[in-house]
TIRO-593699 format. One record per residue (C-alpha): x, y, z. Coordinates in Angstrom, 1 decimal. Example, Ala and Ser with C-alpha at 12.3 -4.5 7.8 and 13.67 -1.06 7.14 Angstrom:
<atoms>
ATOM       u       v       w
ATOM    12.3    -4.5     7.8
ATOM    13.7    -1.1     7.1
</atoms>
This chain:
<atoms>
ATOM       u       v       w
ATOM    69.7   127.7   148.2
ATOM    71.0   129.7   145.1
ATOM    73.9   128.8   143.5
ATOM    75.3   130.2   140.1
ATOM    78.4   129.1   138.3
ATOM    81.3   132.1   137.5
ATOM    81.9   132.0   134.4
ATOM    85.2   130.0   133.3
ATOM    87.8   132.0   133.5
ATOM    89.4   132.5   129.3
ATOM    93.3   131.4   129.3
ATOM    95.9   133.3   127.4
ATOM    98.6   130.6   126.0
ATOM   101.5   132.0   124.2
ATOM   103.0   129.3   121.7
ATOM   106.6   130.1   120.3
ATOM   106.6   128.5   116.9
ATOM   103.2   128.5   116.6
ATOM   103.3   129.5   113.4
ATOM   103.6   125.8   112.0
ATOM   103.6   122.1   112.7
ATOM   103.3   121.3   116.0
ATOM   103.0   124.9   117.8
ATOM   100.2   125.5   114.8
ATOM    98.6   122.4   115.8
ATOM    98.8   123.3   119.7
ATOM    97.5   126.7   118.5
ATOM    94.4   125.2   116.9
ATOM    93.4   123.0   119.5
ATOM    93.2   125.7   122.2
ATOM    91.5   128.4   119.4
ATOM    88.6   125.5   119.2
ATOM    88.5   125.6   122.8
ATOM    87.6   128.8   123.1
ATOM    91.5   130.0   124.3
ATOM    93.4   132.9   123.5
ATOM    96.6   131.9   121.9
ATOM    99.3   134.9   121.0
ATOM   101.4   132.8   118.1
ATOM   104.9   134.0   118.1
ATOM   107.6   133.7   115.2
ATOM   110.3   135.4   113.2
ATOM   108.9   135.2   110.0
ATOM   106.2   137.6   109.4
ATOM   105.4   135.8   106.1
ATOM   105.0   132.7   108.0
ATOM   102.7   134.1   110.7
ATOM   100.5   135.4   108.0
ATOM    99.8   132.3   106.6
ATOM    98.9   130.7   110.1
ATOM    96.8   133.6   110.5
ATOM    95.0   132.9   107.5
ATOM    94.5   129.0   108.6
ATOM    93.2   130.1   112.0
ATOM    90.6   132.9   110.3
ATOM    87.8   130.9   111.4
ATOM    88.6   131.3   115.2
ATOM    88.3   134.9   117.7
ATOM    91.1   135.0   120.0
ATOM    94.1   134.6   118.0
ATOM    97.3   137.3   118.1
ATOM   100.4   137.0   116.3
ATOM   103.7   138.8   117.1
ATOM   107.2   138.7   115.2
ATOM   109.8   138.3   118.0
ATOM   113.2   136.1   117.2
ATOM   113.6   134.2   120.1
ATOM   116.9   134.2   120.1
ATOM   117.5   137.9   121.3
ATOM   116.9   139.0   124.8
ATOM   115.7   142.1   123.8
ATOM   113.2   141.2   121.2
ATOM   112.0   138.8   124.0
ATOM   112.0   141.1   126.6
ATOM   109.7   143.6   124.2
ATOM   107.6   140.6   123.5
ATOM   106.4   139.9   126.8
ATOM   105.7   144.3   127.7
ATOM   103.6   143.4   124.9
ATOM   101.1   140.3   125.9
ATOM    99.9   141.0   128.6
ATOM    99.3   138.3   131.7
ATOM    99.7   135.2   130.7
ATOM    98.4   131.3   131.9
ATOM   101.1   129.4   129.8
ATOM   104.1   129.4   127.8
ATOM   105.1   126.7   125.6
ATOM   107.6   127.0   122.9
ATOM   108.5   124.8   119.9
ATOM   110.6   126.4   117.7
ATOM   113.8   125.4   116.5
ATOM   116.3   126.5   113.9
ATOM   118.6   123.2   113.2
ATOM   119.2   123.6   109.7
ATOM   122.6   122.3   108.6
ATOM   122.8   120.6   112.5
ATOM   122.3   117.0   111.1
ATOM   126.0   116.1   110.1
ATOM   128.3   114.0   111.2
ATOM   131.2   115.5   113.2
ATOM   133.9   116.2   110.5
ATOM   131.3   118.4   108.5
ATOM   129.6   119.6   111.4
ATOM   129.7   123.6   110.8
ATOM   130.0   125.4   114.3
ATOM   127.7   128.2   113.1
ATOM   125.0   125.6   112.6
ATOM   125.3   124.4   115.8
ATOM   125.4   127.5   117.3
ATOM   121.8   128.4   115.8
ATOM   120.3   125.0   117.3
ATOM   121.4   126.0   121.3
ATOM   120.5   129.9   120.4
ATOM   116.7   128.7   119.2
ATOM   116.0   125.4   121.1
ATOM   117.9   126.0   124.7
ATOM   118.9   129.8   124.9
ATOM   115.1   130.4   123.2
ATOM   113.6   128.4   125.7
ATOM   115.9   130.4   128.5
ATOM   114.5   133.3   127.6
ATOM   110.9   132.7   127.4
ATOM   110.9   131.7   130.6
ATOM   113.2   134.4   132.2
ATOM   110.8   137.0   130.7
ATOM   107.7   135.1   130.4
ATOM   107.7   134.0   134.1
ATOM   107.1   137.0   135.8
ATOM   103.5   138.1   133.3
ATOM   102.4   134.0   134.3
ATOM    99.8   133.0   136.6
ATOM   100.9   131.1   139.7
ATOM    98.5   128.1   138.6
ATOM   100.5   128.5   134.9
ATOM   102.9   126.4   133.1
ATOM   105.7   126.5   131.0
ATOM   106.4   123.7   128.3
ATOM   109.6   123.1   126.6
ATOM   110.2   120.7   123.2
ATOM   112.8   118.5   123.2
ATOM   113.5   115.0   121.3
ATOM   113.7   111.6   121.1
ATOM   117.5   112.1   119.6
ATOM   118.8   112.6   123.2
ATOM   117.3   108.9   124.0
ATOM   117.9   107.5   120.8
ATOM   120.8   109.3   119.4
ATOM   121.9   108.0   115.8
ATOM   124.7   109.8   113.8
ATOM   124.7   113.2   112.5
ATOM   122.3   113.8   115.6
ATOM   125.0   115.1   118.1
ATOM   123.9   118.5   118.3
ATOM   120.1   118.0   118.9
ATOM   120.8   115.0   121.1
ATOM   123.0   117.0   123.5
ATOM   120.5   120.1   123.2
ATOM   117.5   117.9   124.0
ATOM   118.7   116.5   127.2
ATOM   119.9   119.8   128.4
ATOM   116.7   120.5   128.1
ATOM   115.2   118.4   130.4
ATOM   117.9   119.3   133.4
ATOM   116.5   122.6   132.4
ATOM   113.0   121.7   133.0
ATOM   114.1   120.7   136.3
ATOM   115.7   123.2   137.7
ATOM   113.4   126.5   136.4
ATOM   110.6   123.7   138.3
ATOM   112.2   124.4   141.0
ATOM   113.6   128.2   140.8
ATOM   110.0   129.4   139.5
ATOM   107.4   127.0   141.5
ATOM   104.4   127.1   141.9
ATOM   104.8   127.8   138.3
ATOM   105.2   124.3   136.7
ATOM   107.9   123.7   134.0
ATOM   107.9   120.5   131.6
ATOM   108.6   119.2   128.7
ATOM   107.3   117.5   126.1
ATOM   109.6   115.0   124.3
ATOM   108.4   114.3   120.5
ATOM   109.6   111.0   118.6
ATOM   109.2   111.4   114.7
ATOM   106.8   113.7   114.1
ATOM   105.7   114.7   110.3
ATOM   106.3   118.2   110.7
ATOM   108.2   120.7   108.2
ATOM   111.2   120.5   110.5
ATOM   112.1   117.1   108.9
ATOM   112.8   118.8   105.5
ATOM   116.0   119.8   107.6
ATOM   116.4   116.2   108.2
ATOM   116.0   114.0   105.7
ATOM   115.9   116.4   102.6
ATOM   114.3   114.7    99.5
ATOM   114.3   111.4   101.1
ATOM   111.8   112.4   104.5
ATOM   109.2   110.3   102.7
ATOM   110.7   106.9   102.5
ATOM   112.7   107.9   105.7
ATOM   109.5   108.6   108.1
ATOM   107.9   105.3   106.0
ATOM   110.5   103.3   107.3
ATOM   110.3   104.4   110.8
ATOM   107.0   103.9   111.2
ATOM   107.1   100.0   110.4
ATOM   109.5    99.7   113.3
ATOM   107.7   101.5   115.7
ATOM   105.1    99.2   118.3
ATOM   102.0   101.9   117.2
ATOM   103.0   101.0   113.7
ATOM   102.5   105.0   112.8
ATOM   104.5   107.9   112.5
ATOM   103.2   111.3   114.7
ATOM   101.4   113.6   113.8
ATOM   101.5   117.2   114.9
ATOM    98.2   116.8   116.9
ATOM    99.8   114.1   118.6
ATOM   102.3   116.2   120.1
ATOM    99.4   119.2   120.5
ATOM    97.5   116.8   123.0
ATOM   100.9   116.0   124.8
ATOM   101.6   119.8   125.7
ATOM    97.5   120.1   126.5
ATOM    97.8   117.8   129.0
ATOM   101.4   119.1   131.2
ATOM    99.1   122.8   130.6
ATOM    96.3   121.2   132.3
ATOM    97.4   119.0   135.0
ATOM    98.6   121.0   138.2
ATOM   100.1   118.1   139.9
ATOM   103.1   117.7   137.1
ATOM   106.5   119.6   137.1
ATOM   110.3   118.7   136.1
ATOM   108.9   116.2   133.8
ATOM   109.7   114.9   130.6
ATOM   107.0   113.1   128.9
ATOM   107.8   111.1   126.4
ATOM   104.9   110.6   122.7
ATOM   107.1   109.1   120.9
ATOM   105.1   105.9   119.7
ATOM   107.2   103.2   121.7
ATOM   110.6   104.3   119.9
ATOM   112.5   104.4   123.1
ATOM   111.6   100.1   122.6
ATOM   112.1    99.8   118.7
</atoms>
């Protein structure tokens, strides 16, 4: 009997924030698989630069969308083309960390407008251009597990996110929705953070921490690879956070 195999079929993965740290690493990894990733970002400076990083693969497209702005995302997706997954990691929380009396409300706003309302609106728009067999992966946090002070904001942001998650599993199955919840991750988002002291800060961390480590952007890359490729997982949070949930 003759037999022949199809040829695998090529995903298209759109990353939101893909144009650094984790979303650039997420981007990589499925480049080197052979995927074709559309990176998606407000600055056009910044997509450039991933661009440049990612010369060496085919199948990379970058678009300047905010997030944020239910038209821009609504262009975004008349402009992809069909889709096999959606994850998003971008987040604006500059000026968030503060504790409450300093807490400006304009800073929080920007922190449910890119990490919840973002989110939102990826999948509002994005859902309808996805495979049935496709995925949709959110980014929330270990602050809504481990909140600490001056983390109100993302904590509460976070855990929305995963009754989120839930829900849209529901509304949009067979679609599967998840998300992916990062512990301390060295990533340019901790500049926001920690300021001049994110060295020490992510030093001490990582001695209380079981792994004894600190992420790493690929860490959080494989995370997202697996909720994309496993069809049997939906309304989940899954936790990489090297045991800080324990510490």
């Amino acid at each position: 009997m003759n037999s022949s195999n199809p040829e695998k079929k090529i995903e298209h993965v759109l990353v939101a924030g893909g144009s650094s740290g984790m979303g650039l690493a997420l981007a990589r990894s499925l480049l080197a698989d052979g995927a074709e990733v559309t990176i998606v970002g407000r600055s056009e400076t910044r997509l450039a630069e991933a661009q440049k990083s990612l010369s060496d693969f085919a199948g990379l497209r970058a678009i300047a969308a905010d997030v944020t702005q239910e038209d821009q995302v609504a262009r975004l997706f008349e402009n992809t083309g069909p889709l096999d997954h959606i994850v998003t990691t971008a987040a604006d929380i500059e000026g968030a960390y503060q504790l409450l009396p300093s807490l400006k409300i304009a800073a929080a706003r920007r922190v449910v407008d890119s990490k919840f309302l973002g989110p939102l609106l990826l999948a509002k728009y994005g859902a309808p251009v996805l495979s049935p067999t496709g995925s949709i992966t959110f980014t929330s946090g270990i602050a809504a597990y481990r909140p600490a002070p001056r983390g109100s904001v993302v904590a509460a942001i976070n855990g929305a996110l995963a009754s989120l998650a839930a829900a849209l599993a529901v509304e949009l199955g067979p679609i599967r929705v998840n998300v992916v919840s990062p512990g301390w991750v060295d990533s340019p988002i901790w500049t926001h953070v920690a300021g001049d002291a994110k060295a020490s800060t992510l030093d001490a961390m990582a001695k209380r921490l079981p792994v004894g480590r600190i992420g790493q952007p690929d860490d959080i890359a494989d995370a997202i690879r697996f909720l994309m490729r496993n069809g049997f997982v939906t309304g989940t949070v899954l936790h990489v956070e090297g045991g800080h949930r324990l510490a």
